[in-house]
C-alpha positions as CSV (number, residue, x, y, z in Angstrom):
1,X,15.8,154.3,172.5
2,X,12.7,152.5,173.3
3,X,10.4,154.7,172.1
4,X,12.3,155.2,168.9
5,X,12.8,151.8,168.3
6,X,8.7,150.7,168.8
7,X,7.6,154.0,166.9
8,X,9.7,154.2,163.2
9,X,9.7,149.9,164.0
10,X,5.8,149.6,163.7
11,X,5.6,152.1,161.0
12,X,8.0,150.4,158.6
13,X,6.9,147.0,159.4
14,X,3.1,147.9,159.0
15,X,3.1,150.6,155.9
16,X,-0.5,150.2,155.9
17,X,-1.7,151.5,158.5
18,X,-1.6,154.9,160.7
19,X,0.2,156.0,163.5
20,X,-0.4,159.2,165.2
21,X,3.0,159.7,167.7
22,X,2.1,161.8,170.6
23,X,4.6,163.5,172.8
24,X,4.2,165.7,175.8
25,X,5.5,169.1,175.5
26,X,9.1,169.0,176.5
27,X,10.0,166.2,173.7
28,X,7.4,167.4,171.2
29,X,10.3,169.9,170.1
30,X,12.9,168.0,170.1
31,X,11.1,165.3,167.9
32,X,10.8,167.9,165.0
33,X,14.3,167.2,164.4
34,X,12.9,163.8,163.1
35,X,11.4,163.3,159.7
36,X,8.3,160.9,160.6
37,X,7.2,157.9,158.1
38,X,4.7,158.7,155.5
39,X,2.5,156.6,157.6
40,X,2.6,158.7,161.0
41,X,2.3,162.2,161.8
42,X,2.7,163.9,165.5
43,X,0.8,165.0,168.1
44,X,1.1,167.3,171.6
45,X,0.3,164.6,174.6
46,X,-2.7,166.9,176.3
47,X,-2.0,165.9,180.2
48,X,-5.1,164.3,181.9
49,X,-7.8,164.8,178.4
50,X,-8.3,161.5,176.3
51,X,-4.9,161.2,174.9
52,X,-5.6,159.7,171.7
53,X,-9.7,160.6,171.2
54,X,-9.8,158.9,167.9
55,X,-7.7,156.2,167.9
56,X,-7.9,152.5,168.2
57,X,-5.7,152.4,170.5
58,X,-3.5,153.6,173.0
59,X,0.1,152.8,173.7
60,X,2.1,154.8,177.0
61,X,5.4,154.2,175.7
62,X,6.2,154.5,180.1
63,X,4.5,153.6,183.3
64,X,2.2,156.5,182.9
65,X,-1.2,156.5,181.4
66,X,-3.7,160.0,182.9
67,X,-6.7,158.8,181.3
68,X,-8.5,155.6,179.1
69,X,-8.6,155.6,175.2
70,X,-10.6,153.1,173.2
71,X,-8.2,150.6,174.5
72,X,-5.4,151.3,176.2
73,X,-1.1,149.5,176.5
74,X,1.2,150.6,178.7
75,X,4.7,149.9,178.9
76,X,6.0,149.3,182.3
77,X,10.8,149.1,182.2
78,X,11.0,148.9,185.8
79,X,9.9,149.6,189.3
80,X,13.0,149.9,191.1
81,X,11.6,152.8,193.0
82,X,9.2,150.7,194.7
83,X,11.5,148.1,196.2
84,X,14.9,149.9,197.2
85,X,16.2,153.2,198.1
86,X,17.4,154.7,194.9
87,X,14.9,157.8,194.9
88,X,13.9,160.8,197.0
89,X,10.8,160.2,198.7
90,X,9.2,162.8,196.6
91,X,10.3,161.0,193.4
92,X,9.0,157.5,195.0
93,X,5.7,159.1,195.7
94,X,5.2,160.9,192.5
95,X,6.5,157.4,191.1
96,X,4.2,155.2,192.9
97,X,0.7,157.4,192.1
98,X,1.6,157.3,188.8
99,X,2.3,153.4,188.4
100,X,-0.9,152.3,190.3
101,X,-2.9,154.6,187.8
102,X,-1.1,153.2,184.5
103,X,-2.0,149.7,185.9
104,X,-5.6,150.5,186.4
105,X,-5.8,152.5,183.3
106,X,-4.6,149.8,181.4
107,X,-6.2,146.9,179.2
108,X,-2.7,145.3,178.5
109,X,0.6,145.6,180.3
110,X,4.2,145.5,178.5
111,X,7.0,144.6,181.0
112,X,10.3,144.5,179.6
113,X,11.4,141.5,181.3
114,X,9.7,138.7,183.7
115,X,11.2,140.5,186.8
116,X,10.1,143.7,185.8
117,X,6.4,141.6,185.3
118,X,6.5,140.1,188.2
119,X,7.1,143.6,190.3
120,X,3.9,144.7,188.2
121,X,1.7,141.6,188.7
122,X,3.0,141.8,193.2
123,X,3.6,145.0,193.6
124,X,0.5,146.7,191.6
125,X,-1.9,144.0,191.6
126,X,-2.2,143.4,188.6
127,X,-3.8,139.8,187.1
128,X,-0.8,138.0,185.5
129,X,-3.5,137.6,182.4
130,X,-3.1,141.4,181.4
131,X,1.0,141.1,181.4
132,X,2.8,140.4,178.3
133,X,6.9,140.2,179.2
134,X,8.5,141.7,175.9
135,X,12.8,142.1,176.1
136,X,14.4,145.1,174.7
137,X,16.1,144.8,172.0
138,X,19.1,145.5,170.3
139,X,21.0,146.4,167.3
140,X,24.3,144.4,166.3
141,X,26.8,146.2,164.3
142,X,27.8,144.3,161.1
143,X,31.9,144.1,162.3
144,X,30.9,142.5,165.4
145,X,29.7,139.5,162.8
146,X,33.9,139.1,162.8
147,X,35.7,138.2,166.3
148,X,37.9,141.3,167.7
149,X,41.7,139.8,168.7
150,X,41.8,140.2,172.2
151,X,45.0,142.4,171.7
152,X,42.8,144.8,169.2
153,X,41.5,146.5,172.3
154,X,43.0,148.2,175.4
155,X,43.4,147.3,179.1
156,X,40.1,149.9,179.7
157,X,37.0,148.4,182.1
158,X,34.1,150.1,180.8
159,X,30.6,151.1,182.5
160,X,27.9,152.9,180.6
161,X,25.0,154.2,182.4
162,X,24.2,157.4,185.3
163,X,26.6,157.6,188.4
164,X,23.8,157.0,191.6
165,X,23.3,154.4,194.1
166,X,21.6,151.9,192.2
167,X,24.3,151.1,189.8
168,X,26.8,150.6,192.2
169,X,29.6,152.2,191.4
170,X,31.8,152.8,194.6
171,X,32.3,148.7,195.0
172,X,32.9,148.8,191.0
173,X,35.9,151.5,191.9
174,X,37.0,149.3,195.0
175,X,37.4,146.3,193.0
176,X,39.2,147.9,190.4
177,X,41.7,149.0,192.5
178,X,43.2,145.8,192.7
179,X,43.3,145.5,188.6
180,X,47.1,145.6,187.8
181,X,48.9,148.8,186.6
182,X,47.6,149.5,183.1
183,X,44.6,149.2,183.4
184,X,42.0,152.3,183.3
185,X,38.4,152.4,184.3
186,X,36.2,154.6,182.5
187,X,32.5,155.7,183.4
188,X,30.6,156.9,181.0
189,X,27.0,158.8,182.0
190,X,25.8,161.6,183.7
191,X,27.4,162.3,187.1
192,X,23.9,164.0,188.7
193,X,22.2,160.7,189.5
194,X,20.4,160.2,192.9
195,X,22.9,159.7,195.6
196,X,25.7,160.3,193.3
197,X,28.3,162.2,195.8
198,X,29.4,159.4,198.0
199,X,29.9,157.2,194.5
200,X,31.9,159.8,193.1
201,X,33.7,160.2,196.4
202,X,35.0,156.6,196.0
203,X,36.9,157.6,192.9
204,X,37.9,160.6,194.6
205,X,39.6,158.9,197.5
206,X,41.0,155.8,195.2
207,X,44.5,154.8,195.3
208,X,43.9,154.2,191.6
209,X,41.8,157.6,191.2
210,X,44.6,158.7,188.4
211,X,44.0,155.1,186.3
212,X,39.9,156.3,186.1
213,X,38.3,158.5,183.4
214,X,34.6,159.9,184.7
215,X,33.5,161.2,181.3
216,X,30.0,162.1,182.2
217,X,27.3,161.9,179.3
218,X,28.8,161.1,176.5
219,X,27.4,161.2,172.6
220,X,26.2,157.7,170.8
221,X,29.8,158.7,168.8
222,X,31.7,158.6,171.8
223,X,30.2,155.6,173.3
224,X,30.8,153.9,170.2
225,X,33.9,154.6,170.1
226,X,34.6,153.5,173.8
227,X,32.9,150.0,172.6
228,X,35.4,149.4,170.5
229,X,38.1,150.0,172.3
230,X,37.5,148.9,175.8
231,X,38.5,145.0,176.8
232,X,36.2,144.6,179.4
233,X,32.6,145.8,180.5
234,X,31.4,145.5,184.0
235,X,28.1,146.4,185.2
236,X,27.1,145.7,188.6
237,X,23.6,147.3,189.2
238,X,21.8,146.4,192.1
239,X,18.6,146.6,190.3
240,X,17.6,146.8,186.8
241,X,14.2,146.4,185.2
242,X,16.0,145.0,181.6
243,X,20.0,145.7,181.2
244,X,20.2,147.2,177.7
245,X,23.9,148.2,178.7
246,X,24.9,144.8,179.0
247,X,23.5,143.7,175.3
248,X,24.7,146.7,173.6
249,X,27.8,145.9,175.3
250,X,27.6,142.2,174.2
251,X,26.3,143.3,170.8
252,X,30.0,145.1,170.1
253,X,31.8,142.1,171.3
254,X,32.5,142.8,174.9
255,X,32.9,140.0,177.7
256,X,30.8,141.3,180.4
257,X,30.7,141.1,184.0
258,X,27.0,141.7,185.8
259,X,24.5,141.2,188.8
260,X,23.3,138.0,189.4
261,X,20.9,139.7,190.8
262,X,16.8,141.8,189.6
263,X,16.7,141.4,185.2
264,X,20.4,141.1,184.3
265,X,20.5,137.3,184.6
266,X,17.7,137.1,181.8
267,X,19.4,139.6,179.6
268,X,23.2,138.1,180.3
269,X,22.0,134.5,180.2
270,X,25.1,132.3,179.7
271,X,27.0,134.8,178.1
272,X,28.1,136.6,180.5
273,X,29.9,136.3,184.0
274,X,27.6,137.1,187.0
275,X,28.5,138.5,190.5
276,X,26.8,139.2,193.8
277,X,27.2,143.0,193.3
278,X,27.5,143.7,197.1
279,X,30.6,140.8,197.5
280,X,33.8,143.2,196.3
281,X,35.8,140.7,196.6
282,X,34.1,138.6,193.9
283,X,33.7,141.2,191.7
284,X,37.3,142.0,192.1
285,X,38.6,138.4,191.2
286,X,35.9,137.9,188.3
287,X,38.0,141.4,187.1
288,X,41.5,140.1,187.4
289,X,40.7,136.6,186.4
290,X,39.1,138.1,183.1
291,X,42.0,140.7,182.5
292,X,44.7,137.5,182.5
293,X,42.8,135.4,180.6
294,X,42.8,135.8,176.8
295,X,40.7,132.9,175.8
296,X,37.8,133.7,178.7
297,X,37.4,137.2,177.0
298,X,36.8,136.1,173.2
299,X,34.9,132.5,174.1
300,X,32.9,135.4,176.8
301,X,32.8,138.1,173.3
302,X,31.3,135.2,170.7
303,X,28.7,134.3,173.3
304,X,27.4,137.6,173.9
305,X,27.5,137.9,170.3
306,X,25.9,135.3,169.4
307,X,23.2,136.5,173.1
308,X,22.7,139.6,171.3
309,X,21.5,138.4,168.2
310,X,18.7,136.9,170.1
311,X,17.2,140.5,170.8
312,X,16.6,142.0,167.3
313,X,14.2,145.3,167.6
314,X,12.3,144.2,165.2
315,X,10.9,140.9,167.6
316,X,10.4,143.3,170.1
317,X,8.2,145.1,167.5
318,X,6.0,142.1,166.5
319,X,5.1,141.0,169.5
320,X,3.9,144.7,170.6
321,X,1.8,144.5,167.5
322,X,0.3,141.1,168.6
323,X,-0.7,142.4,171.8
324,X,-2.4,145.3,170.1
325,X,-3.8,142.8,167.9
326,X,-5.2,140.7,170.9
327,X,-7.1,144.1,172.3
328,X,-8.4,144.9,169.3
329,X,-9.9,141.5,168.6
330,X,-11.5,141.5,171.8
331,X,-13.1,144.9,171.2
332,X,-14.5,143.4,168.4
């Protein structure tokens, strides 16, 4: 979504110039599908070679960067498998060698939040001057402009994102369990994450295992569909470089329960209700409380309306352009 989002959003908002949109070879098919702007054409990503030889500049759309251009911007979302153990120690590795060379390789970092920058600036070393902190953003769909009646949706708790250790789902199913009859959970996202057998062996064992719906990945259809119908959302991730999930949750009118805990607080600000995602208990009355309570959920669904609409993707857009701007006046 990112890199969509940055890519066809600099093109349209600057038709004057040219972008060339490189892609290593396992996306570089799939992005043929795509019909580029008039302004930008495609490219194979060659590995370690100057990636973009005649360029102005560079932009690593991820926290990987093999070798210099003219001047270089990398994006860095998260570094979660630096500071906790959510990864293999081959991943971590891998992981590690390849932030510390995007940082060095770098003339300007993106982070996506001020957690995520300060994890860059601690963890990597890397002078606070070279970090620009630049949210996510998201899209608001033109009905959510209109409140939803709390009785147009269904008793479902909804969590988007991959079933692994990170995001925490066995104390999500624990506290659920003492929802009252009629209401479903549903997870939506892949069920291969790292870790993911003792989270899915929670709903297994669950008293309540027949009230939840594991749906693995799901289509952009099918999620939207599960946005409008569910009545709560309820992420607790232990760690989280940004929290798109919990805007594009907010951005279709959910109330949403979070982590107070790593980037969600600065994407949820006051618009949301926040939990010590290890504290079951907590989690578990913020649940029921919300499920009783009519007026919480649509004063909780116009604030994270009205939260979203602070994160347009085209923002996010304009201030990647000033940073590029800022590198290439100081080339000058």
């Amino acid at each position: 979504m990112y890199s969509r989002e940055i890519l066809f959003g600099l093109a349209r908002a600057r038709p004057g110039e040219r972008f060339l949109y490189c892609y290593r070879p396992h996306r570089l098919w799939k992005s043929l599908a795509d019909t580029l702007p008039s302004n930008a054409s495609r490219r194979w990503l060659r590995g370690s070679t100057n990636p973009a030889p005649n360029a102005d500049l560079f932009h690593a759309l991820n926290q990987r960067v093999d070798a210099r251009a003219r001047r270089t911007v990398c994006t860095f979302h998260d570094l979660f498998a630096l500071t906790g153990e959510y990864s293999s120690p081959e991943f971590r590795a891998r992981f590690a060698d390849q932030a510390r060379r995007a940082a060095q390789n770098s003339d300007a970092i993106i982070a996506v939040s001020r957690f995520t920058a300060s994890h860059v600036e601690q963890l990597l070393g890397v002078e606070a001057s070279r970090i620009h902190v630049i949210p996510h953003g998201v899209r608001v769909a033109p009905e959510a402009a209109a409140p939803l009646e709390p009785t147009a949706r269904e008793k479902i708790v909804l969590f988007v994102g991959a079933i692994q250790r990170r995001k925490n789902v066995a104390r999500l199913v624990k506290a659920f369990e003492s929802m009252p009859a009629g209401w479903r959970l549903t997870l939506a996202g892949a069920t291969d994450g790292y870790e993911a057998a003792p989270e899915l062996g929670a709903i297994a064992e669950s008293p309540r295992q027949s009230d939840i719906d594991v749906l693995g990945y799901v289509s952009a259809a099918v999620l939207e569909t599960l946005y409008s119908r569910a009545s709560i959302f309820a992420f607790p991730s232990l760690d989280e470089g940004f929290g798109i999930p919990v805007l594009e949750a907010m951005a279709h009118g959910i109330p949403v329960i979070t982590s107070d805990r790593s980037a969600l607080p600065e994407a949820a600000g006051d618009a949301a209700i926040l939990v010590d995602p290890t504290n079951v208990d907590q989690l578990a009355a913020e649940l029921n409380r919300l499920a009783s309570d009519e007026n919480l959920r649509a004063d909780l669904s116009r604030r994270g309306r009205d939260r979203a609409l602070l994160f347009p993707w085209e923002a996010a857009v304009e201030k990647t352009w000033a940073v590029y701007q800022l590198l290439l006046a100081g080339a000058q």
